[in-house]
N, C-alpha and C positions, 0 to 999 in steps of 0.2 A: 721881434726876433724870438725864434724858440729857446727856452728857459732850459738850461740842463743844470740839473741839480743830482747832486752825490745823498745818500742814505745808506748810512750804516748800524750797527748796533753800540760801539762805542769809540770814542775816538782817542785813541790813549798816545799819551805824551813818551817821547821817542823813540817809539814803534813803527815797524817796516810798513807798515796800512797808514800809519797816523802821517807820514809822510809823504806816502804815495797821494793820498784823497788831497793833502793840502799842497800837494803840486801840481795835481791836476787841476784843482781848482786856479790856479796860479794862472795856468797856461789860458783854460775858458773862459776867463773874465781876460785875461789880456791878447785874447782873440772876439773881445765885445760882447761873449756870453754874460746875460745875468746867470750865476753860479751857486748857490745855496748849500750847506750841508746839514743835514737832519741825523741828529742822532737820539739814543734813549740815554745813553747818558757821554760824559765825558771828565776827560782830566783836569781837574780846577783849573787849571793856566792855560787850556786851551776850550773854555768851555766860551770866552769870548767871539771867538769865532765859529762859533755851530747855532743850530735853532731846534727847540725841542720838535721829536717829531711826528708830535700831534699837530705843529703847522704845518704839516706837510698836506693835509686833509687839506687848508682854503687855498693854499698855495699849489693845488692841484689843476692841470689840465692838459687835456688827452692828447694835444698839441707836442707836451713838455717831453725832454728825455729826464728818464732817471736812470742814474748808473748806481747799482746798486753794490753795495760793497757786503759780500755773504762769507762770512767766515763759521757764526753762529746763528742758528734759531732765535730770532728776538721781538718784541714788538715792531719794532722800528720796521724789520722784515713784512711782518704780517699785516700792518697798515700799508704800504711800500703794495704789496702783490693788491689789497683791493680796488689801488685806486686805478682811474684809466690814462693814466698818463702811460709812454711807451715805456718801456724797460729794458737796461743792458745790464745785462749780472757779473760783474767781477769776483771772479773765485780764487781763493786765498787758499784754499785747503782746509780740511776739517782733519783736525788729529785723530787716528782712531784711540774709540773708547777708551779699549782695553791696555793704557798707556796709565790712565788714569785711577782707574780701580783698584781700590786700596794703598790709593795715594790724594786721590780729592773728588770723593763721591759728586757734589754739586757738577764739577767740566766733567765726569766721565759720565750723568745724567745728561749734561747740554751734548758736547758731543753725538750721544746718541739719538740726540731729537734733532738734530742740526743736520747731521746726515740725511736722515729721513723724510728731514723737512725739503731738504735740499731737490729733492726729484720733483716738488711742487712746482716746481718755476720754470720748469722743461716746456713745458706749452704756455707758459707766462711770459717768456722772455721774447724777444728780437732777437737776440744774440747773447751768447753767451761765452765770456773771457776768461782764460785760467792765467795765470800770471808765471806761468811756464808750462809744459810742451807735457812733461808728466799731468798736472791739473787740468791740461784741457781734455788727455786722453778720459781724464776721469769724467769729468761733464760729459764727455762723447757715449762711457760705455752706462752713463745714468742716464740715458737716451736726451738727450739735447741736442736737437734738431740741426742745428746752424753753432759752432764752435771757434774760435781761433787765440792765438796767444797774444796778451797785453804785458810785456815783459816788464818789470817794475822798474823804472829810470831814478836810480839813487840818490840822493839828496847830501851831497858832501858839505855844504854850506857850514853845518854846524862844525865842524869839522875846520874849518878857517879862523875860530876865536882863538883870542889869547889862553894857551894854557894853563888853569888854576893846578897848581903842585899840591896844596894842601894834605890831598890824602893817598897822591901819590910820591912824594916825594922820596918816603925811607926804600923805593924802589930804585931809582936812578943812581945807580952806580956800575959797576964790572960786571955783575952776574947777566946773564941771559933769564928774560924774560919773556914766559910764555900766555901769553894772552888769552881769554876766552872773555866776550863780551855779548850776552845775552839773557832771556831769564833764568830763572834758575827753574826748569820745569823740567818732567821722567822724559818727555818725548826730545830733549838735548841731546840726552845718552850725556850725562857729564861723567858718569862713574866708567865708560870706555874713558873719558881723555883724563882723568885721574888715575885710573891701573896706568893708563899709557904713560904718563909723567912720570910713575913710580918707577916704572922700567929706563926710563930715561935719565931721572936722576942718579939714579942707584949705579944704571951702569956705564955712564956719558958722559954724564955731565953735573956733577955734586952741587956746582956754583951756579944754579938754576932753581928757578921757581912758578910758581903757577900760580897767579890772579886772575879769580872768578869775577868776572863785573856784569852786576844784573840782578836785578828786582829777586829777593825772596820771599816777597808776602804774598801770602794765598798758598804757598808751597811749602809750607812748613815741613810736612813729614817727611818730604823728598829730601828737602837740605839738611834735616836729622839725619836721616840713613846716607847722605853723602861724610857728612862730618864723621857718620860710623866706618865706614869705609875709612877713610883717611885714618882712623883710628887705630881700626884694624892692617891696614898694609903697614901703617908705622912709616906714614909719608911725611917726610917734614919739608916746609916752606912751601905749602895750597893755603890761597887766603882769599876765603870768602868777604868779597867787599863791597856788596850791597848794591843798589841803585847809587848813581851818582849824574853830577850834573852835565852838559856838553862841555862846557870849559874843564872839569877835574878829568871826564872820557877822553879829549885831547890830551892833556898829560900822559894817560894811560898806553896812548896809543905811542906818543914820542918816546915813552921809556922802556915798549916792547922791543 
């Protein structure tokens, strides 16, 4: 039976890619595919299930599909385009650059190689999937021959554990709770939905608050100059609250 195996450049733990890949994988092995995923690197607690992907070299054959998961320029990519196995390119979007420029030199250098690199694969690929109708147009107008939308099917599961309250707890009472749950990175715009709070606090609703929930490291300067902002409007109750686990993100979610 032909082998379809997923490669990407990292497989991060409860991210919108890290979920998609390992639900697909879910479905092709229980539709009898052997299934694989190769990455260059991944998240300790999900690094059980990947294979570095320098296997990808013996476990190659021109037979095999690979669904390639391109978000960034990486090894894993550029091993992935030599080999002759077939290729289907899933495209996630590539942030532009200038999001990142004088905010995190290293992503606003990948970005711009990632873009670039990205037009490589237009006569590499079989086909090529944007994971919505905007991303495909963009495959389309980087000239990609054969195009269509793979829309990303959610993964609510984690979402069904018992609620740990731990670090949300001093939130669940009367007030109104506004949520945002993702990284804390420029291309968020989180400083649009904090002026926005401001206005809303100030002249709505006083008995409300705003919980950030989302990884701040590698984003340092960005969540400096958010903290400055808050600083400066003179917003009270925005609480940056870091990465947390699925069970404490349930909580979060009951007490929005």
């Amino acid at each position: 039976m032909i082998r379809i195996h997923q490669v990407l450049a990292t497989l991060g733990y409860g991210d919108a890619i890290g979920h998609e890949v390992l639900g697909i994988q879910r479905v092709l092995r229980g539709a009898g595919y052997e299934s694989d995923i190769f990455v260059e690197t991944a998240d300790h607690r999900l690094e059980p299930l990947t294979r570095d992907y320098r296997e990808l070299v013996d476990a190659s054959h021109r037979d095999n599909l690979l669904l390639h998961h391109f978000s960034l320029g990486s090894k894993a990519s550029r091993t992935a385009y030599a080999l002759p196995d077939r290729m289907a390119l899933v495209y996630h979007n590539i942030t532009p650059p200038e999001y990142f420029v004088g905010v995190h030199r290293t992503l606003a250098r990948q970005t711009f190689r990632g873009r670039r690199e990205l037009r490589a694969y237009a006569d590499r690929c079989d086909l090529a999937l944007g994971d919505s109708e905007f991303n495909r147009a963009d495959l389309e107008a980087l000239g990609f021959p054969r195009t269509a939308v793979l829309p990303v099917v959610p993964d609510f599961s984690p979402l069904d554990r018992e609620p740990n309250w731990l670090v949300a707890r001093d939130f669940d009472d009367e007030w109104t709770n506004v949520l945002f749950v993702g990284r804390m990175i420029a291309n968020k715009k989180i400083e649009d939905l904090i002026r926005w709070f401001h206005a809303y606090h100030t002249v709505f609703n006083p008995r409300s608050r705003l919980l950030l929930v989302g990884a701040q490291t590698q984003f340092e300067r960005y969540v400096a100059s958010l903290h400055q902002l808050v600083a400066t409007l003179g917003t009270p109750h925005v609480h940056f609250i870091g990465h947390v686990t699925d069970e404490e993100l349930v909580a979060f979610y009951d007490a929005a």
